[in-house]
N, CA, C and O of each residue as an XYZ file, in Angstrom:
452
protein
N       0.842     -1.184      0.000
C       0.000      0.000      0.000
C       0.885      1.243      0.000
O       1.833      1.275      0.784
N       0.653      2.250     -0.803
C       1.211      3.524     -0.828
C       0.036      4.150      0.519
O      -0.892      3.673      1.172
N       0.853      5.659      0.408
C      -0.152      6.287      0.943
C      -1.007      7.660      0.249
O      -1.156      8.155     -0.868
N      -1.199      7.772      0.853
C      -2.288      8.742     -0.251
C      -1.465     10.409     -0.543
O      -1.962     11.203     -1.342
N      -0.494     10.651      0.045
C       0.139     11.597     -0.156
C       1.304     10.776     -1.174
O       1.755     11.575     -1.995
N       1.693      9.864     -1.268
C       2.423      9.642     -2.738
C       1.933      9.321     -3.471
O       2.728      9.230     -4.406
N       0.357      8.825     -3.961
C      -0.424      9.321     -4.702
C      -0.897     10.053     -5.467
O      -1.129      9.980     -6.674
N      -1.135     11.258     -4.248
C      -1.494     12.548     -5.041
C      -0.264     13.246     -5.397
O      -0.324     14.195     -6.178
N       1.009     12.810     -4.825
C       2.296     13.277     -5.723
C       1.856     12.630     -7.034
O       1.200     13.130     -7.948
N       2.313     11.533     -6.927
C       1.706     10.973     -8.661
C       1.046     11.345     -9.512
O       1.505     11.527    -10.640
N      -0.246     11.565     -9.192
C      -1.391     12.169     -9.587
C      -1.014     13.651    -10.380
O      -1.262     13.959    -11.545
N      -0.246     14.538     -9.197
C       0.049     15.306     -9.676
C       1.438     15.943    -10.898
O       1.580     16.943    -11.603
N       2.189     14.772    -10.620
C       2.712     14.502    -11.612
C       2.500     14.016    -12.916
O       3.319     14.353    -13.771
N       1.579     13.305    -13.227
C       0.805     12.581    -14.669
C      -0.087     14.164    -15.066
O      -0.312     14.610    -16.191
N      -0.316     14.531    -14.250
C      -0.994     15.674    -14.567
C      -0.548     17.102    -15.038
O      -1.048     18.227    -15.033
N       0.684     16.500    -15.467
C       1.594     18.189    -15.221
C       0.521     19.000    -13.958
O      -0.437     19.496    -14.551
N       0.463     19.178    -12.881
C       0.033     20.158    -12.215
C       1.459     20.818    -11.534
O       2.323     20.005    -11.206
N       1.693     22.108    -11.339
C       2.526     23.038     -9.983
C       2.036     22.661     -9.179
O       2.832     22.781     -8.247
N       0.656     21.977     -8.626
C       0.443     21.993     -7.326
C       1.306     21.281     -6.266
O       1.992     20.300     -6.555
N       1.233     21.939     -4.728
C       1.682     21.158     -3.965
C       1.187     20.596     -2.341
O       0.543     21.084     -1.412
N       1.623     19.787     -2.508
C       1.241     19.278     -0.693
C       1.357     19.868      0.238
O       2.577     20.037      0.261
N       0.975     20.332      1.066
C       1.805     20.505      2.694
C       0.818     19.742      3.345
O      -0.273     19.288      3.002
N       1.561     19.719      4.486
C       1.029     19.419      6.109
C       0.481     20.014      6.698
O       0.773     21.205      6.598
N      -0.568     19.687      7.618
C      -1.176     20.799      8.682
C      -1.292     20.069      9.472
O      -1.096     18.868      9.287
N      -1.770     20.752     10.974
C      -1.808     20.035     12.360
C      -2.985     19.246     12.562
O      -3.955     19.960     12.814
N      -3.162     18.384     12.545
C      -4.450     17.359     12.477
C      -5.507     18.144     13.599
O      -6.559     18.649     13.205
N      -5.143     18.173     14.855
C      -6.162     18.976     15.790
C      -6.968     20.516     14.768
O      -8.134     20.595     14.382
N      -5.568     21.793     14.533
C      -5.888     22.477     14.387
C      -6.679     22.536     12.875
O      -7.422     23.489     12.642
N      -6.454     21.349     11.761
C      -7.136     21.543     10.552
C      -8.297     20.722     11.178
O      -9.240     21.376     10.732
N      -8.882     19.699     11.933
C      -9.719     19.476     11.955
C     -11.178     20.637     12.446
O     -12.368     20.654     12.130
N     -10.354     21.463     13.311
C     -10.870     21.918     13.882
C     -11.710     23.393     13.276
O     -12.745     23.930     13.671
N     -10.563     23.825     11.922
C     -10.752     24.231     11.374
C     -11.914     23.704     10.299
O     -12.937     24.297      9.955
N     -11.573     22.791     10.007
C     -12.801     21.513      9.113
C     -14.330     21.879      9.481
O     -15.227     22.529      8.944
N     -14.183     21.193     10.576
C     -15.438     21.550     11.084
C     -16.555     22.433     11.633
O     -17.727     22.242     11.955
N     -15.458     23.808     11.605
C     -16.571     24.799     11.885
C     -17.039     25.649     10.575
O     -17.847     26.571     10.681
N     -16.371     25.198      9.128
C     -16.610     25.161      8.245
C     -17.641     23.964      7.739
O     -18.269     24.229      6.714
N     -17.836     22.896      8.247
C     -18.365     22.439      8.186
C     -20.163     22.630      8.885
O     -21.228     22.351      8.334
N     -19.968     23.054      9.905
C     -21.190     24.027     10.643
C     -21.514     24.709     10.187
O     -22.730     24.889     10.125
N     -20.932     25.245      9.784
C     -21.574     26.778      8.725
C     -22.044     26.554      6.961
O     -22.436     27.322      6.082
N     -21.791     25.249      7.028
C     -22.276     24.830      5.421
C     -21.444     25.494      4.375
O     -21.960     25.789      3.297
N     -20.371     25.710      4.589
C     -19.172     26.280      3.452
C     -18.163     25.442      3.402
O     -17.278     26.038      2.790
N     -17.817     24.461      3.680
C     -17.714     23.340      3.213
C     -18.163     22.033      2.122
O     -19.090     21.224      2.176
N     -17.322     22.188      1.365
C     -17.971     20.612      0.428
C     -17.517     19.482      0.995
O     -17.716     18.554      0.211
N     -16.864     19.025      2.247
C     -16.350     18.499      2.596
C     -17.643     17.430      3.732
O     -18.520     18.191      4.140
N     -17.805     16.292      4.119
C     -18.729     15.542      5.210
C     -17.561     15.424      6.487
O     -16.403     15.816      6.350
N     -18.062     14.852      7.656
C     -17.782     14.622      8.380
C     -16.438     13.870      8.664
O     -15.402     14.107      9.285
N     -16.989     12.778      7.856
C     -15.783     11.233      7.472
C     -14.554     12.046      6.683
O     -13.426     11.553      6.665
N     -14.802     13.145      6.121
C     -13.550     13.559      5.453
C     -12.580     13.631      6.415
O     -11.714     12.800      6.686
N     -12.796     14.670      6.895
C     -12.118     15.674      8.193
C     -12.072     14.687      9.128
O     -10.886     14.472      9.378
N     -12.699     14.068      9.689
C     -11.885     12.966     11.021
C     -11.014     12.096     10.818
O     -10.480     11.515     11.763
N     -10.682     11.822      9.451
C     -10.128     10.568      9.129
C      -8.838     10.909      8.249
O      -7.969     10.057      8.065
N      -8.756     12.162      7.728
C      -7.820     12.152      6.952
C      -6.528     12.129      7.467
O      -5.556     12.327      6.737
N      -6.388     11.818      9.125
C      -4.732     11.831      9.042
C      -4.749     10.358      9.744
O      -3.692      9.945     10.221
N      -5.679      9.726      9.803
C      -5.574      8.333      9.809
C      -5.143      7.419      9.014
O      -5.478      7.746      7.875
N      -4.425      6.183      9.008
C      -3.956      4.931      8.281
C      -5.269      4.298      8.359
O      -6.016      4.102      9.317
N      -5.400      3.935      6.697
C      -6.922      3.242      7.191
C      -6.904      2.548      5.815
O      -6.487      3.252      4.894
N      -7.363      1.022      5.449
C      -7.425      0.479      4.491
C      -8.556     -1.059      4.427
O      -8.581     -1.965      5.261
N      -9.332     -0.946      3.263
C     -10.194     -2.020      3.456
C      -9.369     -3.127      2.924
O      -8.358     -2.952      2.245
N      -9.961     -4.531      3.343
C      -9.383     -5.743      3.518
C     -10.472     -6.214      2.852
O     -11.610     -6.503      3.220
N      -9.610     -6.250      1.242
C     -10.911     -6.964      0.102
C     -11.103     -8.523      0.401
O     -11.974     -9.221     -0.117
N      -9.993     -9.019      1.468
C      -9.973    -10.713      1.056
C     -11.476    -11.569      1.350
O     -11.640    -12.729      0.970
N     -12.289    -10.952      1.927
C     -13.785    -11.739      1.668
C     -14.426    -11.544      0.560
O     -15.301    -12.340      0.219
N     -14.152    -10.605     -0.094
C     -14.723    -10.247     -1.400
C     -14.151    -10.686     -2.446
O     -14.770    -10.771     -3.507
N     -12.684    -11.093     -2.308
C     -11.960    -11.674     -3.276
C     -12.103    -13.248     -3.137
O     -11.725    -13.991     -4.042
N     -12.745    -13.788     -1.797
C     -12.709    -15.109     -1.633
C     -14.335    -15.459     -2.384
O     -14.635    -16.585     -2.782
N     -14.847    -14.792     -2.429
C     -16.314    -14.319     -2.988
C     -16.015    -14.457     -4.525
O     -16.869    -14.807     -5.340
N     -15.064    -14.229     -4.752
C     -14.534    -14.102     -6.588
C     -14.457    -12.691     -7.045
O     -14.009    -12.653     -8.191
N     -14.696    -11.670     -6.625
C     -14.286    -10.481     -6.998
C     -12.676     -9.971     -6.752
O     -11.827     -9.837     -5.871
N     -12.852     -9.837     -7.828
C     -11.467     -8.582     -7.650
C     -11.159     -7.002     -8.335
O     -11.485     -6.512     -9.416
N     -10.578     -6.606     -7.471
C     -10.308     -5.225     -8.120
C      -9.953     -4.711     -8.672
O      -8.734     -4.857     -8.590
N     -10.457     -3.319    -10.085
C     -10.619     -3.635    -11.679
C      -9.479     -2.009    -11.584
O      -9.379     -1.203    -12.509
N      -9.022     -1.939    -10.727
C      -8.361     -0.422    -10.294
C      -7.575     -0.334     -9.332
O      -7.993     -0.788     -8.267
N      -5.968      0.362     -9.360
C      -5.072      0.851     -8.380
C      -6.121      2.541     -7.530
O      -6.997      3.232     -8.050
N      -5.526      2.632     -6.219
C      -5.732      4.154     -5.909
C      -5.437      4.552     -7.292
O      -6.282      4.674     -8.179
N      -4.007      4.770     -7.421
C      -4.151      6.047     -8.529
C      -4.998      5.834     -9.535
O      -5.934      6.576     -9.832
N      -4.700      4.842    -10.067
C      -6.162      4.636    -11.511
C      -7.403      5.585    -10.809
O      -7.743      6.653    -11.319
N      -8.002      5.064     -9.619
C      -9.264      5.536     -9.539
C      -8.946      7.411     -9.222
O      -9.758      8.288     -9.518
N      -7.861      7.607     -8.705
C      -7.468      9.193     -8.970
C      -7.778      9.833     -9.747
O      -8.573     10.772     -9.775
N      -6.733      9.056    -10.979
C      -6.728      9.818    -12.172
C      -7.576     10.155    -12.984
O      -7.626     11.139    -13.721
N      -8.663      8.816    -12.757
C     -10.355      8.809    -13.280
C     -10.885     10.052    -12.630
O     -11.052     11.131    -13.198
N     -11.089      9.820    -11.576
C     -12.167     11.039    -10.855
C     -11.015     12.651    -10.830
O     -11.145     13.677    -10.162
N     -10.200     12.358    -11.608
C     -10.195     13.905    -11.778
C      -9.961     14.262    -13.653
O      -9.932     15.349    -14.232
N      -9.871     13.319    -14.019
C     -10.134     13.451    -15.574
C     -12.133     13.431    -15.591
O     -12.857     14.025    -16.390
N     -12.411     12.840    -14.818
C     -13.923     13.185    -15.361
C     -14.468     14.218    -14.532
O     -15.695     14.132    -14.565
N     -14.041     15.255    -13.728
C     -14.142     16.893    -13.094
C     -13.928     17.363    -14.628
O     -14.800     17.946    -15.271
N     -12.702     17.043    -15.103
C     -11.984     17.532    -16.082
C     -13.135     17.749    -17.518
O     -13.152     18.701    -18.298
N     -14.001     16.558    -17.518
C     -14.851     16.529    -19.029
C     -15.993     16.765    -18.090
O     -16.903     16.067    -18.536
N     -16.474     17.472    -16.876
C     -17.552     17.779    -16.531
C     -18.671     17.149    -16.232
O     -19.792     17.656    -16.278
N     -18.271     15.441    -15.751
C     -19.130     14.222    -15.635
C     -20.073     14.121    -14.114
O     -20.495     13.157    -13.474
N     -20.179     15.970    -13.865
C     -21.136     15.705    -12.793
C     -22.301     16.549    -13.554
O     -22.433     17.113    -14.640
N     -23.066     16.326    -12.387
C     -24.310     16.972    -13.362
C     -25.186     18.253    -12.033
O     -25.643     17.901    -10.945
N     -25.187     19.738    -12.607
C     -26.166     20.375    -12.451
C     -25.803     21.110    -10.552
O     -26.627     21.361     -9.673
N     -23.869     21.296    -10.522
C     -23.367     21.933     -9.516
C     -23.383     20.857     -8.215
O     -23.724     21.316     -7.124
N     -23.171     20.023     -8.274
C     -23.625     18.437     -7.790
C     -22.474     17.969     -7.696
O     -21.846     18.275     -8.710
N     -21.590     17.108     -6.671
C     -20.782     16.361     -6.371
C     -21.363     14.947     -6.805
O     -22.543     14.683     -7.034
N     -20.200     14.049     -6.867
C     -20.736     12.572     -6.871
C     -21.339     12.070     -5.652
O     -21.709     10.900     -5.557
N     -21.479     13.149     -4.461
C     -22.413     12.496     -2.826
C     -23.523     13.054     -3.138
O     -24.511     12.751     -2.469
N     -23.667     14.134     -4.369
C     -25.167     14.492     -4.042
C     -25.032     16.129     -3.517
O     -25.894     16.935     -3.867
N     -24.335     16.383     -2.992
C     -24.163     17.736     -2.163
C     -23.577     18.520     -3.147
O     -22.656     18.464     -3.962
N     -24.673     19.463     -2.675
C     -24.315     20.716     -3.547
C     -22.680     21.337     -3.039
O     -22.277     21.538     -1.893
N     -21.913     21.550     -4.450
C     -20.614     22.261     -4.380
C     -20.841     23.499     -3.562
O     -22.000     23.911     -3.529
N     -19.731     24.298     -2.758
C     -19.739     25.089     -1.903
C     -18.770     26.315     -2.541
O     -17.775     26.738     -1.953
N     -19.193     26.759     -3.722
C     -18.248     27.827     -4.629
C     -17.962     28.562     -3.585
O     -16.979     29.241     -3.886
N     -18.472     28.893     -1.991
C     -17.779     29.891     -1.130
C     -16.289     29.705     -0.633
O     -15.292     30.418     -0.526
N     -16.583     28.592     -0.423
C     -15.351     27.832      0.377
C     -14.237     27.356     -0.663
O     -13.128     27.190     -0.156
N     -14.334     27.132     -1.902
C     -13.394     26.930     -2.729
C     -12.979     28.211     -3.478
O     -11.831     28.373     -3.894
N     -14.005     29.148     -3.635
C     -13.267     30.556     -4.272
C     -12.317     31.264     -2.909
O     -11.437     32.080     -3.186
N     -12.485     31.019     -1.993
C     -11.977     31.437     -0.547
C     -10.505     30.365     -0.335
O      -9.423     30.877     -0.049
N     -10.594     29.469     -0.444
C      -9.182     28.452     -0.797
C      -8.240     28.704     -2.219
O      -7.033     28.498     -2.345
N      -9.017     29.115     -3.035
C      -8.393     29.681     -4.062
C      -7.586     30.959     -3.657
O      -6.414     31.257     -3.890
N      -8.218     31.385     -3.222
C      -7.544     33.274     -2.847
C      -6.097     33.048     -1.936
O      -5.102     33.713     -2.226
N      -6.068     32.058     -0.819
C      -5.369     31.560     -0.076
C      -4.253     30.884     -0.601
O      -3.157     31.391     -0.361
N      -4.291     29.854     -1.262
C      -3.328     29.178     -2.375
C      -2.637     29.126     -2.639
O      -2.398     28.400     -3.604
């Protein structure tokens, strides 16, 4: 297993992007998370923000003992869900959860950047 920060290095590398990573303090970004999250300027749920500085990985082997297996790496499924942002494969200001995008909170992260 990689982790999801050499990932999104990857990611961002296949992508020609400048973008870059940093770190923040798990207390103080959560904390930050969530009162953005209270206030509905957030596109972000709950499970985002509590979990993201956690090690955490599902254990396909009942599902693979089942006969399934998995048709995708992380990055594959990366590179998908941001090539299809890319051709506009949501529909009508709509995330893939259903929740309406929060143009406050991302034109406001933009400015910051």
């Amino acid at each position: 297993y990689r982790t999801l920060r050499e990932d999104l290095h990857e990611l961002i590398d296949i992508v020609n992007s400048k973008s870059k990573i940093i770190s923040l303090p798990p207390k103080f970004t959560k904390a930050i998370l969530q009162g953005l999250d209270m206030t509905r300027l957030s596109p972000l749920a709950p499970y985002h923000y509590k979990t993201f500085d956690k090690p955490y990985y599902f254990d396909l082997k009942p599902l693979i003992a089942l006969g399934w297996n998995p048709q995708y790496s992380n990055i594959e499924m990366l590179k998908e869900s941001y090539f299809s942002y890319l051709r506009g494969d949501y529909s009508e200001g709509k995330s893939p959860h259903n929740q309406p995008i929060k143009s406050l909170f991302l034109e406001m992260l933009k400015k910051i950047s």
